[in-house]
C-alpha positions in Angstrom: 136.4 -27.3 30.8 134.4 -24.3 30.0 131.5 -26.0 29.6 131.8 -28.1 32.8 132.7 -24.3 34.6 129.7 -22.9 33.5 127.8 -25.6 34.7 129.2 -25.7 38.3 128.7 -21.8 37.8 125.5 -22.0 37.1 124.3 -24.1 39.7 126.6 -22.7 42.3 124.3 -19.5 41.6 121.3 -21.6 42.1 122.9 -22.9 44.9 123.1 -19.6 47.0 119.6 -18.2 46.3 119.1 -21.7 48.0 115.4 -20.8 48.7 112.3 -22.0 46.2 109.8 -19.6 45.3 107.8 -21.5 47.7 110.1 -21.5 50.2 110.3 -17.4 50.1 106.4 -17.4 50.6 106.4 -19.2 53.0 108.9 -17.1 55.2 106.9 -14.2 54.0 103.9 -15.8 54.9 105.6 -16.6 59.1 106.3 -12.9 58.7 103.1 -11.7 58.2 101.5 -14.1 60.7 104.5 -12.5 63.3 103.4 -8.9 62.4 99.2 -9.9 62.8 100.1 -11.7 66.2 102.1 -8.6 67.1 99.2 -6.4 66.0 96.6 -8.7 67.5 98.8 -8.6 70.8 99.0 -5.0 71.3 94.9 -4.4 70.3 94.0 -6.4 73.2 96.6 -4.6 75.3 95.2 -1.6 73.9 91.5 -2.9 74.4 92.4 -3.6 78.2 93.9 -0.1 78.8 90.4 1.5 77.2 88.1 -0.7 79.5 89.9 -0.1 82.6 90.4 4.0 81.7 86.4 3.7 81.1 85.8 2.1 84.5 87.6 5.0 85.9 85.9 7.6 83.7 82.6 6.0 85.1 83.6 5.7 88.6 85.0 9.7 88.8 81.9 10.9 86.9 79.7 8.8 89.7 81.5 10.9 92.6 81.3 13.5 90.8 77.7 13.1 90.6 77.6 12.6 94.2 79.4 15.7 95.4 77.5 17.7 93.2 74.5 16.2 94.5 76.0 16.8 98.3 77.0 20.2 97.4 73.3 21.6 96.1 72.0 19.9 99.4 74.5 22.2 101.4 73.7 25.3 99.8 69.8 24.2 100.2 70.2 23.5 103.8 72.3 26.7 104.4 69.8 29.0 102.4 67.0 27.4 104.4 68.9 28.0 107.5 69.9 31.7 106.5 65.9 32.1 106.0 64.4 30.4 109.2 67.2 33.1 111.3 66.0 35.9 109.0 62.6 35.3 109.9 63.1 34.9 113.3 65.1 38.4 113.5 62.0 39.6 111.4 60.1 38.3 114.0 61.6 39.6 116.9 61.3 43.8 115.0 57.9 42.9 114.3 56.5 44.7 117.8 59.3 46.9 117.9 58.0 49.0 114.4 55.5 50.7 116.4 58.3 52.6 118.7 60.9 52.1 116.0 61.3 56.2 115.7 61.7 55.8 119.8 64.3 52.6 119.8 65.9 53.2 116.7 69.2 53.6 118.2 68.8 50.4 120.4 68.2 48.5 117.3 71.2 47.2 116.2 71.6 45.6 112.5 75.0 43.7 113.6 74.3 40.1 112.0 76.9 38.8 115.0 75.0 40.5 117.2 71.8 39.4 116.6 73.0 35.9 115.8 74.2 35.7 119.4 70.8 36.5 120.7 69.0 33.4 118.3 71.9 30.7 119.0 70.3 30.2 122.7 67.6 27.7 121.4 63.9 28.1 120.1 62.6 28.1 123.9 65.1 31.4 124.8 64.3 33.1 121.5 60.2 33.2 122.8 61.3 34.5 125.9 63.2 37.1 124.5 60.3 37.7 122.3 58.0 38.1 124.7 60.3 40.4 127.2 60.4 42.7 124.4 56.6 42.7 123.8 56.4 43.6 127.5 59.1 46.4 127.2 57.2 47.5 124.7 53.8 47.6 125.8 55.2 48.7 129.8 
């Protein structure tokens, strides 16, 4: 009975390994094809997320672009502006540097002051340009 025991024994032991050597690679093989569809799955997620984030990047560095672009134009335009009202003040002293030791005191230097005086329109600021010529010269 011994012999017939260990026999039994023996392939009872057989029995609950149960799997082949084959049959263990090839569940380690479905394994590794889970983990590389897994890994293959979450790269193209990953790819996705990249494109779309550079899309964005692109988009926000074209507006930025563009209100750069808008904001050197503003300053340009307002420094251009500033000059063409600093000439025109210029303008309007020219004849009064002759008699400035005479008018000094009814020159005023007050940039709302003066601004007031060249907001009428090109056609006023003449007129005003030539009634002081003829205070001037009268």
């Amino acid at each position: 009975m011994w012999v017939q025991d260990e026999d039994s024994t023996a392939a009872g032991s057989d029995g609950e390994s149960g799997l082949s050597s084959e049959d263990e690679g090839d569940i380690q093989c479905e394994i590794l094809e889970l983990q590389r569809d897994e890994a293959n799955q979450r790269l193209t997620e990953l790819e996705e997320v990249s494109n779309h984030l550079l899309k964005e990047m692109n988009l926000l560095e074209i507006q930025f672009q563009i209100e750069r672009s808008c904001r050197e134009s503003a300053e340009a335009l307002a420094v251009t502006k500033e000059n063409k009202v600093l000439k025109r003040k210029s303008q309007m002293l020219m004849p009064l540097i002759p008699e400035l030791p005479e008018n000094f005191p009814a020159v005023t230097f007050d940039p709302e002051a003066d601004l007031t005086v060249n907001c009428d329109g090109d056609g006023d600021e003449d007129t005003l340009l030539l009634e002081s010529q003829s205070k001037i010269a009268g």
